[in-house]
C-alpha positions in Angstrom: 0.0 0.0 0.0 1.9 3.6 -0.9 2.4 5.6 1.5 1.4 9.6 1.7 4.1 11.6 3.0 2.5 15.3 1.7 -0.8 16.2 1.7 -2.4 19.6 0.9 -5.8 19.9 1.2 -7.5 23.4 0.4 -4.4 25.2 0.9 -4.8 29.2 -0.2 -2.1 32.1 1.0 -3.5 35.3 0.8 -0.8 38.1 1.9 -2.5 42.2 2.6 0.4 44.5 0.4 2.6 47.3 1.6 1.2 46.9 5.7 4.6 45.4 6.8 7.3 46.2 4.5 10.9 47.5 6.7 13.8 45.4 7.0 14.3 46.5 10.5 12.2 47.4 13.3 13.5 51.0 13.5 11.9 51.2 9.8 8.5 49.7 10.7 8.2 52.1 13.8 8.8 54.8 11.5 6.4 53.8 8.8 3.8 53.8 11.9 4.6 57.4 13.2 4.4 58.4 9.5 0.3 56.8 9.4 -0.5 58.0 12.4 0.4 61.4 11.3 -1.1 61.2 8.3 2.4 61.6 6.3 4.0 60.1 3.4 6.1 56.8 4.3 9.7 58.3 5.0 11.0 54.5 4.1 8.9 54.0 0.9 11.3 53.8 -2.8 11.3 56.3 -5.0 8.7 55.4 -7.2 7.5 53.0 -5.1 3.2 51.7 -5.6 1.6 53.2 -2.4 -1.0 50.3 -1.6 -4.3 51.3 0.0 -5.4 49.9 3.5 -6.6 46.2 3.5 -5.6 45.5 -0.4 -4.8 42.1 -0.6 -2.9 39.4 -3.0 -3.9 35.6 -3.5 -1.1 34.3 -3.8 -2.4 30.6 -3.7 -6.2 29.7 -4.7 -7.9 26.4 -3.0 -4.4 23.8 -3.9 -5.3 20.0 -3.1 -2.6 17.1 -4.3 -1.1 14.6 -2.3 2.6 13.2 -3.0 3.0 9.5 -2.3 6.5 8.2 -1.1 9.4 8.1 -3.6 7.5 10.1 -6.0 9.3 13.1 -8.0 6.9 15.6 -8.4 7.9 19.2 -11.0 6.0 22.0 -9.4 6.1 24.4 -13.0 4.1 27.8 -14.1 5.1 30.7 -15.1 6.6 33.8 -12.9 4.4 34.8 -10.0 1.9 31.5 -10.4 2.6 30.5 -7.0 5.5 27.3 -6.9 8.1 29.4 -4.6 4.7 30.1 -2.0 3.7 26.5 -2.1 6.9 25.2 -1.3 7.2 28.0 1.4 4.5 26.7 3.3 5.1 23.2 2.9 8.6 23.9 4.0 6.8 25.6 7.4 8.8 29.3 6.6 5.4 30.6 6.4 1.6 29.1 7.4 -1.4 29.1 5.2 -4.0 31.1 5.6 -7.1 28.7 4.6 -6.3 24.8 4.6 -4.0 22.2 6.0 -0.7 20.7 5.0 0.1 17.4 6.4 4.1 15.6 6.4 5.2 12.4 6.9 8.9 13.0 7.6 11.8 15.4 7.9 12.3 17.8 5.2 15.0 19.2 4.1 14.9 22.8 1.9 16.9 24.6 -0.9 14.5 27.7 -1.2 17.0 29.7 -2.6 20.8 30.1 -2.6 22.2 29.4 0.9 18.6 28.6 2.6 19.7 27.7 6.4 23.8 28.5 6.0 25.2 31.1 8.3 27.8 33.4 6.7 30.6 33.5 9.2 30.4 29.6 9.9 32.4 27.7 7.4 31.0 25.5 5.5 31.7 22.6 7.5 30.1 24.1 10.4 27.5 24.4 8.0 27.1 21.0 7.4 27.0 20.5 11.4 24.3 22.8 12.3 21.8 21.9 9.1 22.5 17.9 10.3 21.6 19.1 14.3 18.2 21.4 12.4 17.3 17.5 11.2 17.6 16.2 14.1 20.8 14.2 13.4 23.5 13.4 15.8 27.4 14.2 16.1 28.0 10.9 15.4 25.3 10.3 12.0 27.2 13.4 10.8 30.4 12.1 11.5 30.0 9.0 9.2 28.6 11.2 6.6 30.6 14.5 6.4 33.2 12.9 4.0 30.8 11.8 1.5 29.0 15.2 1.4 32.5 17.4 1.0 33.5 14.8 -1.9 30.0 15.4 -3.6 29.9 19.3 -3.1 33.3 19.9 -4.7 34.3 22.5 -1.8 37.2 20.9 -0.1 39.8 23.4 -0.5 37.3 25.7 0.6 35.5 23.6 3.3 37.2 25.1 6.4 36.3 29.1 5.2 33.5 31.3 5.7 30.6 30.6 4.2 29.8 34.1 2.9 33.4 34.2 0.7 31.4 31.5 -1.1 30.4 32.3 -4.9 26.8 31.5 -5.5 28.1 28.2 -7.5 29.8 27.2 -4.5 26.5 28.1 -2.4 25.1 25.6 -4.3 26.7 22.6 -4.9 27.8 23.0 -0.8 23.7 24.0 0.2 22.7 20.8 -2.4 25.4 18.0 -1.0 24.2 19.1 2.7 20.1 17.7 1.8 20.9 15.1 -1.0 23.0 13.0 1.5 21.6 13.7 5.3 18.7 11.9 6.6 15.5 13.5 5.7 12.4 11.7 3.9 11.3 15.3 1.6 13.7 17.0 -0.4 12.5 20.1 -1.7 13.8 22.3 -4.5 13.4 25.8 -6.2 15.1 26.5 -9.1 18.5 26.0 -6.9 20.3 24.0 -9.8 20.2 26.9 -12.4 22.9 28.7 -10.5 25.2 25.8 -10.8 27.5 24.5 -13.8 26.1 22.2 -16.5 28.3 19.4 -15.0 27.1 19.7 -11.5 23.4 19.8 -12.5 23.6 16.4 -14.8 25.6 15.0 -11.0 22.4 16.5 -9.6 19.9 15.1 -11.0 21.5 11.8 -11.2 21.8 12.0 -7.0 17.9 13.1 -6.9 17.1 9.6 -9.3 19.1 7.7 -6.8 17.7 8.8 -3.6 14.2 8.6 -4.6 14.6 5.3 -6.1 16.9 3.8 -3.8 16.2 5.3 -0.6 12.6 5.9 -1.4 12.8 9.9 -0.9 10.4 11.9 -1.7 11.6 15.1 -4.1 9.6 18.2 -5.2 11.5 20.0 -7.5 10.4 23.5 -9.2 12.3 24.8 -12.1 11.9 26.6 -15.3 13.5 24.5 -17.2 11.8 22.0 -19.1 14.5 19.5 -19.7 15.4 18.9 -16.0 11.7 18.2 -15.3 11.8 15.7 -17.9 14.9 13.8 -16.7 14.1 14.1 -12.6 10.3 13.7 -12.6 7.3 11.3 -12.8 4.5 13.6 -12.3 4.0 17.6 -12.6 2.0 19.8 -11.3 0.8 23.1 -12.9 0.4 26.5 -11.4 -1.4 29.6 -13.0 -2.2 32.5 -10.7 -2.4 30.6 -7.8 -4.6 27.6 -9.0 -3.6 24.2 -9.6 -4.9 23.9 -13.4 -2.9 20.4 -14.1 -1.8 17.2 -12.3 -0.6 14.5 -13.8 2.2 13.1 -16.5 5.0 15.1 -17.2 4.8 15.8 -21.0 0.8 17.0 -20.5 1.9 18.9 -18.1 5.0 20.4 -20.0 2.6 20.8 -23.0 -0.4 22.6 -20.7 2.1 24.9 -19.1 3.0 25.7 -23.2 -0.1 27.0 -23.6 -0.3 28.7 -20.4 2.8 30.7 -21.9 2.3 30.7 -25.6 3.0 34.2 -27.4 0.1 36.2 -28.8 -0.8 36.4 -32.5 0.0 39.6 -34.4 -0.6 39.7 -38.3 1.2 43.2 -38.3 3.9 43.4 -36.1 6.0 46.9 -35.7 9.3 46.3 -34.9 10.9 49.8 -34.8 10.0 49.5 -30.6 11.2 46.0 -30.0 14.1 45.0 -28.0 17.1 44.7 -29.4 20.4 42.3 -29.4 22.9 45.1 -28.1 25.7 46.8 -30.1 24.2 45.9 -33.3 24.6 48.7 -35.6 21.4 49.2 -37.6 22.7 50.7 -40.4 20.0 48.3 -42.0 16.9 47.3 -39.6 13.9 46.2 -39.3 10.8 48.3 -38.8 7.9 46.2 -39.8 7.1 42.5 -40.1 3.5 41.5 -42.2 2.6 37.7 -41.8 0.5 36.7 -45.1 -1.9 34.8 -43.0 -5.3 35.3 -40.8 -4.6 32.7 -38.3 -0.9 31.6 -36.5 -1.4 27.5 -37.1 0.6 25.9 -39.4 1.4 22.2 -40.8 4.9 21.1 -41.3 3.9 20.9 -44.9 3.3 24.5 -45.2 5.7 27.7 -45.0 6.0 30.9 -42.8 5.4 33.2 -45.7 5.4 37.2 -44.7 7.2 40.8 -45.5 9.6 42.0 -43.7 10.3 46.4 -44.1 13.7 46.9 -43.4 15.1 50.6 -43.5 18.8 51.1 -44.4 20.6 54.4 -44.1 22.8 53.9 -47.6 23.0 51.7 -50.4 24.2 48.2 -49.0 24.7 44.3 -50.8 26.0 41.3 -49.8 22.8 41.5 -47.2 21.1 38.5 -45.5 18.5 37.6 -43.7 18.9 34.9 -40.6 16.1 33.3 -38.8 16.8 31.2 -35.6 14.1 28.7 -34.2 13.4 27.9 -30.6 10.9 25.9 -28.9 8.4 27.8 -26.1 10.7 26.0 -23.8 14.2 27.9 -24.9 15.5 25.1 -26.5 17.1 26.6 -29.8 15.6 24.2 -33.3 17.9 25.5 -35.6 19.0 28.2 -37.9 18.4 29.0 -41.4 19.5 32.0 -44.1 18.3 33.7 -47.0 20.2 34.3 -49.8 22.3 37.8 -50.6 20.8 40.8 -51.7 20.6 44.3 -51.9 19.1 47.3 -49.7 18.5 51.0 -51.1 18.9 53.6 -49.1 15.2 54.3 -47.2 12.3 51.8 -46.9 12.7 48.8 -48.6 9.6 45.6 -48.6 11.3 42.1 -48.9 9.1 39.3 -49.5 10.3 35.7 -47.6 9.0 32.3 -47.3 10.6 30.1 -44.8 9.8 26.6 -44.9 8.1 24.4 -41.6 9.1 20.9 -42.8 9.8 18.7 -40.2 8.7 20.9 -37.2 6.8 18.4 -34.5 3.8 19.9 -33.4 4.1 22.5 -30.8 4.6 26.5 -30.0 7.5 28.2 -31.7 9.3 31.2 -32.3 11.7 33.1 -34.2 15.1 35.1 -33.5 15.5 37.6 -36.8 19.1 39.3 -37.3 20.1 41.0 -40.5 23.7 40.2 -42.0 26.1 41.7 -43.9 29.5 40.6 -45.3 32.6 42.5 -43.3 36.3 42.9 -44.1 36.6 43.1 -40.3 34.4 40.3 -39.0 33.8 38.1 -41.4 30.2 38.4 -41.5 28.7 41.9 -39.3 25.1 41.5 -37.2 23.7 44.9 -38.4 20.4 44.2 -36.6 18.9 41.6 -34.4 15.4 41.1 -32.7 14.8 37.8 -30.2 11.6 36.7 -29.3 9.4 38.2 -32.1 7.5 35.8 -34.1 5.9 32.9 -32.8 4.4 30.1 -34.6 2.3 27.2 -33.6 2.5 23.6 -35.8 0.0 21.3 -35.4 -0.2 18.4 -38.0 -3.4 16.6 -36.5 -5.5 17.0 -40.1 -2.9 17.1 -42.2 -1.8 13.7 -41.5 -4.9 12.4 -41.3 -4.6 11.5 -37.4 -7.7 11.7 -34.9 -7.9 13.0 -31.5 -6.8 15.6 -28.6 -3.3 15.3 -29.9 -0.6 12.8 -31.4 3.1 14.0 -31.0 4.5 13.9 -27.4 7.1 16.4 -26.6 8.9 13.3 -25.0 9.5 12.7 -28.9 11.3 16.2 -29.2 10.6 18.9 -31.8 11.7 17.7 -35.1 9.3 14.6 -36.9 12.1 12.9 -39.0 11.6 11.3 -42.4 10.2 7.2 -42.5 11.7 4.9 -41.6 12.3 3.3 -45.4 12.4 -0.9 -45.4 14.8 -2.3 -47.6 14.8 -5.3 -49.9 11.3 -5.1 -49.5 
């Protein structure tokens, strides 16, 4: 029979805004004086949003899951949905205001970069007092201390001061400490971007093994799609403080896609649009005209649309470069136009960029003019991330029937048959 070591049931956090906002009691006193004498807030920013008595935030709405033992659960959603609060509360830094949360062992935290270190202890100290917090004795961290300074990389620095500690070292020191003492809930936020490629993969492979070997229990949040995907066996997915999905990882993945997808623009002005920095612009892009009513595509069809580009002079040798990423980050690939020529003032240049082989899912495009340098080989005279999504869906075209029939698991590109020979 499995066994429930985290249940939350009705859970909602609902924090009033601006009422307690000093770092020091000195500050709050003088926030108070200020009210009571109807004055502006001598410690309020510059700028600051002045929120009126009683206004309040929700930051989680009615949550229910439980977490059975050994299960890896991804806590995902976009900025501000709620994860970091959740795992607040379950983590018992803060209590809810409506509902219960029920654990069935020790946890142990990484809320954020150095979560329970003390700067002036070293980090061996460190490893003490987080061991005596769970409850473990001298002797329990004794027999372990070796194996967690081996894992964490620190050993030349084990005996300093934790606060002469880069945020890598943080890390890989804060994430050694809960992988390898005794506690039956690991929880994680987004700890693991701060670390090196290297370390994460070592990671990840130490959350598999505890979970599966010692039957831990790991909640993991991150915003990265391809660590949920290697660590966990179940998702959950937040949007403005709601649960909305529970269940497989790729639905999940694929629900907090559209949660996130880009809006649709047939006309889209570019002369406001964030830029790639230093580019020059002696050519750039102003406008960008999709010839399309709808943003839905097959991997049969093309991305056909206008770019207006204005140039300051008479140019050639000019290109046009469009990069592809997934919703998720991951960059597709990259394609080019061939050279041509720019006038000096507006000039319309009609493109059509082929879809084939795109898997179904959201999209978008990177756009960067070229030009051939003397200097640099090849000079970026303008570039614009971020600008024009695309969705592919391949369901009719195909010929294939129901909700949908590409998992993400499968990746982004759909490759050619598979062709039998000597048939």
């Amino acid at each position: 029979m499995s066994e429930i070591m985290i249940r939350v049931d009705h859970v909602s956090k609902k924090y009033r805004l601006g009422q307690i906002g000093g770092t020091t009691l000195r500050a709050e006193l003088q926030r108070l004086g200020a009210r009571i004498r109807h004055k502006e807030d001598p410690t309020r920013r510059i700028g600051a949003h002045v929120y009126k008595k009683g206004e309040t935030f929700l930051a989680l709405d009615d949550v229910s899951f439980d977490v059975q033992k050994g299960e890896r659960i991804g806590i995902i959603g976009r900025n501000g949905a709620g994860k970091s609060t959740l795992l607040k509360l379950i983590s018992r830094v803060t209590a809810p205001t409506d509902g219960m949360i029920g654990l069935n062992g020790r946890v142990a935290s990484m809320l954020e970069v150095g979560t329970g270190f003390h700067g002036e202890l070293t980090g061996r100290e460190n490893i003490y007092m987080n061991g005596a917090i769970l409850g473990m004795s001298r002797k329990e961290i004794d027999a372990k201390i070796e194996d967690i300074i081996d894992f964490s990389e620190c050993r030349q620095f084990i005996d300093t001061p934790v606060k002469r500690y880069s945020s890598g070292m943080y890390v890989k020191l804060a994430f050694s400490v809960a992988a390898h003492l005794d506690s039956e809930i690991m929880i994680m936020d987004e700890v693991l971007a701060v670390g090196d490629m290297a370390f994460q993969k070592k990671c990840l492979s130490k959350m598999n093994d505890v979970s599966q070997a010692q039957g831990r229990t790991i909640l993991y949040v991150s915003h990265n799609m391809n660590t949920i995907r290697q660590l966990c066996t179940r998702c959950i997915v937040l949007d403005h403080g709601k649960l909305v999905f529970d269940g497989e990882t790729e639905e999940a993945i694929a629900r907090y896609m559209e949660l996130g997808g880009a809006s649709f623009e047939k006309e889209i002005e570019l002369n406001t649009a964030s830029r790639r920095r230093g580019t020059p612009r002696k050519v750039h892009f102003t406008r960008a005209e999709i010839h399309r009513e709808n943003n839905i595509y097959s991997s049969e069809e093309s991305l056909d649309l206008t770019y207006t580009l204005d140039a300051d002079a008479d140019y050639d040798d000019i290109r046009l470069m469009m990069i592809l990423f997934a919703l998720d980050g991951t960059r597709i690939g990259k394609t080019e136009s061939e050279t041509f020529s720019v006038r000096r003032g507006v000039n319309e240049i009609p493109v059509s960029v082929p879809l084939e082989g795109l898997a179904d899912g959201q999209y978008y495009f990177e756009i960067g003019i070229l030009q051939r340098s003397r200097s640099f080989g090849r000079e970026m005279l303008d570039c614009i991330p971020n600008v024009l999504p695309v969705n592919i869906s391949n369901l009719e075209v195909f010929g294939f029937r129901g909700d949908r029939w590409w998992s993400n698991y499968w990746g982004h590109i759909m490759l050619s048959p598979i062709r039998l020979l000597n048939q």
